[in-house]
N, C-alpha and C positions, 0 to 999 in steps of 0.2 A: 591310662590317664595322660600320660606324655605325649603319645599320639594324639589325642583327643583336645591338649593344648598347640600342639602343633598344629591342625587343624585350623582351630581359633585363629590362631594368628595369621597364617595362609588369608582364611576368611579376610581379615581386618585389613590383611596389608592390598588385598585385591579393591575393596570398597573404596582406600584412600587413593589407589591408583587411577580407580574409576570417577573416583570426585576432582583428582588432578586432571586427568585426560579433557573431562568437561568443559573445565576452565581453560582449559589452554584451547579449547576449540571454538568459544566467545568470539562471536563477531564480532568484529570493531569494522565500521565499515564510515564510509565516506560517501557522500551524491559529488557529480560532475556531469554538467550537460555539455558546456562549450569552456575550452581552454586554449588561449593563444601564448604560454609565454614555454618556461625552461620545462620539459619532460621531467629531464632530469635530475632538476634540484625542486618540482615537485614530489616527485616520488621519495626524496629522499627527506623529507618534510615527514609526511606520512609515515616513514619506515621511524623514524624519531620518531614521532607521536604514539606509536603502535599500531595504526592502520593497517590491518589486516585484507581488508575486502574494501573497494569501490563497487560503487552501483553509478554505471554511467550511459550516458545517450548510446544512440548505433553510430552515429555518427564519430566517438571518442573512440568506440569499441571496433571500429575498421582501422584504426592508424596503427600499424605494422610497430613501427618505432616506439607506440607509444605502451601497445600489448607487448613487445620485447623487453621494454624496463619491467613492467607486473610483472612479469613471467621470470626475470631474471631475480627480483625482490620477493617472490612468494609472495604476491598479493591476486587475491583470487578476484576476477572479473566476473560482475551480474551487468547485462544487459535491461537498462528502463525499455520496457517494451510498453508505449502509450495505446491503450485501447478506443476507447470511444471518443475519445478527445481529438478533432480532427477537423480544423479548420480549413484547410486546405479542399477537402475534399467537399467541405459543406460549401465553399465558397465556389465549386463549382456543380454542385447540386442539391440546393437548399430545401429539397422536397426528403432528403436525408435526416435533415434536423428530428431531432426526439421535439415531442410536444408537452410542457407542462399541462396541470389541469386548469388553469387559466386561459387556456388556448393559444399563450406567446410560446415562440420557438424557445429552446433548452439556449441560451445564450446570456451572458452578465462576466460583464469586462472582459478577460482573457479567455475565458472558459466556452466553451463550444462544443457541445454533444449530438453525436452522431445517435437515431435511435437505433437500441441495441436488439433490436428485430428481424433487422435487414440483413436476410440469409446470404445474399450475393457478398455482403459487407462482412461477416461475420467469418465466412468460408477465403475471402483474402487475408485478411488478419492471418488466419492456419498457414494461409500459405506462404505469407511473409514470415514469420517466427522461421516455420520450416528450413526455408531459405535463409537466412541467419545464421538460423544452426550450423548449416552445412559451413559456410563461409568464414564462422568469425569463429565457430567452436566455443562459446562462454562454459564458464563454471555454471554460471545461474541466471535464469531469467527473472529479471523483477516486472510485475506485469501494473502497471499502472494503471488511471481513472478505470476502473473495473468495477461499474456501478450504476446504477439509474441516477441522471443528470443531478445535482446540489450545489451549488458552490458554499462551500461548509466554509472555508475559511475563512467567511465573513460573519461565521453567527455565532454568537456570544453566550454565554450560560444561563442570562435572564430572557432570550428570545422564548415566544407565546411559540408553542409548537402548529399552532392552525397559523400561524403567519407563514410556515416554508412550505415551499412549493413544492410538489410531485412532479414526478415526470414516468413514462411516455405514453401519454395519452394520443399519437398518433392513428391514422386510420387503420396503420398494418397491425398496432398492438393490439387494439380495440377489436377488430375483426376475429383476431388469431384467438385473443380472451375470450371474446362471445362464444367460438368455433369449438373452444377446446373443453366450455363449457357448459353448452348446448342450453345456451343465454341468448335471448332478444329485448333488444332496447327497445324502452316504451317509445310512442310516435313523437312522444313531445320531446325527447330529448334529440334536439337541432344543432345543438352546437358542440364544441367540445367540453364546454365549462357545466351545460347542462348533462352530455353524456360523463364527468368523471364524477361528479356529484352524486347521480344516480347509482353508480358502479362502488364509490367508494359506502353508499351510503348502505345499496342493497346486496353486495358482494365484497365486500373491503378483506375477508379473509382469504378468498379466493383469488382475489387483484395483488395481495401479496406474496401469496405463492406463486401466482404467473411470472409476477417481475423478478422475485427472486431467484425464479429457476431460468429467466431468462442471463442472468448474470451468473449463476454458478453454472450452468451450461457449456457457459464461455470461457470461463476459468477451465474447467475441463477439456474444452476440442484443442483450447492453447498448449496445455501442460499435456496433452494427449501428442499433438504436433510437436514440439520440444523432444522429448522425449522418445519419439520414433526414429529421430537420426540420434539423441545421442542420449540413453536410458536413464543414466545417472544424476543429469543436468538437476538442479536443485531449482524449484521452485518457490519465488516469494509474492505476496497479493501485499499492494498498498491497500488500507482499508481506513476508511473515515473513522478517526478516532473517538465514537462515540459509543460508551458504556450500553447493555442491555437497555436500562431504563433511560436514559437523555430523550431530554423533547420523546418523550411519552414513546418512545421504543421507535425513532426515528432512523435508529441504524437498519429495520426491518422496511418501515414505512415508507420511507424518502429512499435513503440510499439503496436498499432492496442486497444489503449486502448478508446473505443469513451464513455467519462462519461457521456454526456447526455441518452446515453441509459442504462450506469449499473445503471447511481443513481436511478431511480422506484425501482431496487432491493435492495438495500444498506440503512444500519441507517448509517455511516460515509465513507465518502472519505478521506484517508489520503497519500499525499503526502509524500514524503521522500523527506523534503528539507534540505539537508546534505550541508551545504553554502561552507565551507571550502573545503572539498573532490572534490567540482564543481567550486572551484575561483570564487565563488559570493560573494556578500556583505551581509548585515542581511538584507537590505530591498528589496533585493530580495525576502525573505521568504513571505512577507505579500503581495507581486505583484502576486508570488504563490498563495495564497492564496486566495485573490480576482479574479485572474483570474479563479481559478476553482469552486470556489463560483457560478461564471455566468453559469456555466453549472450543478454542483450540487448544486442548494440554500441550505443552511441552513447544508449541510452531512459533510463539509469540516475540518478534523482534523490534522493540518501539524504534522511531527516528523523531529525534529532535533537533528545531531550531539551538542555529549557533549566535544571533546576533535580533536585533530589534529586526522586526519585517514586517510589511500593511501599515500598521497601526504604530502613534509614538508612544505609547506605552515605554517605560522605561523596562530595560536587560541589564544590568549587569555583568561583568565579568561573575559575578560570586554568585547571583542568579541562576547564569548557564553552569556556574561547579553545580551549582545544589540540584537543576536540574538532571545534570550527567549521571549525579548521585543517587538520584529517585529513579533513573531509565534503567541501572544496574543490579536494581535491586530483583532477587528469585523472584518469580519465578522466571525473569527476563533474559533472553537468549544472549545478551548482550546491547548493542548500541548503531546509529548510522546517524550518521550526523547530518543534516541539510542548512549548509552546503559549502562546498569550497569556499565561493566567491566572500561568502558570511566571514569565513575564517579571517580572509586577506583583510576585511573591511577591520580587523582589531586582533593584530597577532598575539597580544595578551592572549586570546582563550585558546590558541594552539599550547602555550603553558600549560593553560589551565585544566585544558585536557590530557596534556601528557603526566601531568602529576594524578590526576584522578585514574588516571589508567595503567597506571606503574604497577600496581597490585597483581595486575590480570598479564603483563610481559615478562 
């Protein structure tokens, strides 16, 4: 009987060690694309607030000096690795551009998609991570616009779902689709608006699993590449923070992001749930959350807005607490805040956040 209480407690005391360990391994993490001022009395911002992990540019992520303070502060380094978003490269070969089913190029305001078809394009990408790896050695890759073209952070809760646009309806996709399908387009379908039409109307399940696996594909030859120079590397997917059902299951439709099948590849899923920017509330964040939970168990990382952004919608100081509050809640791996610059714009919520996160330090 002694033994057998002995036991018991062993058991008990191992469980609470395992539910501390947990907690103490919560991300708290931070975005940074471009920074000109003190390293050093940034990092020490952070280290005050309880920032544990950045997710920053390549560009932040080669500065010798700047990876020497992380590394000297135990803050773990994720590399934004931008995928299809590529203006540069479209702006010198526009026959690149993905195609909506409208038959205008994949572009609206800053956003600019490359189609994700393009084997030549798809096979640099590998090679660039690769090369990274070797150079900058990160803790983790964050792999960025990883998705059939949307600019989401303009559509709002009451958008009619036949109003967003698909994408890529380019010749390469459309060909590869037909090919892989052992599909021919009737004669009358001439244009592109009348071939996506066709396609979505007489094939629409089959057009979503083409695009989808065109995008978890890629997630994979990435984290495949990552991974070859350095095993460990921790893999995370931004992913359009739209629930199963939103605009009539447009997280499969439009964005072509199906998580059940990237999570095998991925150590985090992290949602961009921006409340404010989307006219949502904060406990939308955590309905995010749990819903993508059910398709990634356990991967799920939200990032949210630190300050009003797009749209003048009013934020709050007490807003972004209540938000912080909802992004924390199980099943959530923890937090990532976007973005620095947000912070500076109202040092109130660097408080605001070090008090909400005092539990977790």
């Amino acid at each position: 009987m002694q033994r057998f209480r002995f036991i018991l407690i062993l058991v008990a005391f191992c469980l609470l060690q395992a539910c501390s360990l947990k907690e103490d391994h919560r991300i708290i993490g931070i975005k940074l694309y471009d920074y000109n001022g003190d390293y050093a009395g940034l990092v020490s911002k952070w280290k005050d607030m309880g920032i544990n992990t950045c997710f920053i540019s390549i560009s932040l992520a080669s500065d010798k000096s700047f990876r020497k303070l992380l590394s000297e502060n135990n803050i773990r380094v994720y590399i934004i690795f931008p995928v299809f978003q590529d203006p540069e490269i479209l702006q010198a070969d526009s026959s690149m551009y993905s195609i909506r089913n409208d038959g205008s190029i994949a572009r609206e305001d800053w956003v600019n998609f490359v189609c994700p078809s393009r084997s030549l394009f798809r096979k640099g990408r590998a090679e660039e991570l690769m090369h990274l790896m070797k150079e900058l050695d990160p803790d983790g890759v964050s792999i960025d616009f990883i998705r059939q073209f949307v600019y989401w952070e303009m559509i709002y809760p009451d958008r009619d779902p036949q109003t967003i646009a698909s994408a890529c309806y380019c010749d390469s996709c459309i060909s590869r689709f037909l090919g892989e399908n052992n599909l021919r387009l009737p004669d009358s379908c001439a244009t592109t608006a009348g071939k996506a039409a066709f396609i979505l109307n007489s094939h629409g399940k089959s057009w979503d699993t083409f695009r989808c696996d065109l995008i978890t594909s890629m997630v994979k030859e990435l984290a495949d590449a990552a991974r070859s120079i350095k095993p460990d590397v921790k893999i995370n997917v931004h992913a359009v923070p739209w629930r199963e059902s939103d605009f009539g299951g447009a997280g499969i439709h439009v964005a072509a992001q199906d998580l059940e099948a990237i999570s095998p590849l991925t150590d985090y899923v992290s949602p961009m749930c921006y409340s404010q920017m989307l006219r949502q509330d904060a406990r939308w964040i955590a309905s995010v959350v749990q819903d993508m939970d059910r398709r990634c168990p356990g991967q799920v990382l939200p990032s949210i807005q630190v300050f009003a952004e797009y749209i003048d919608d009013s934020f709050t100081p007490d807003d972004f607490r209540e938000c912080l509050n909802e992004a924390l809640k199980p099943p959530s791996l923890g937090v990532v805040f976007f973005s620095w610059p947000l912070f500076e714009k109202d040092p109130v919520r660097m408080e605001t956040a070090k008090e909400s996160l005092k539990p977790l330090n």
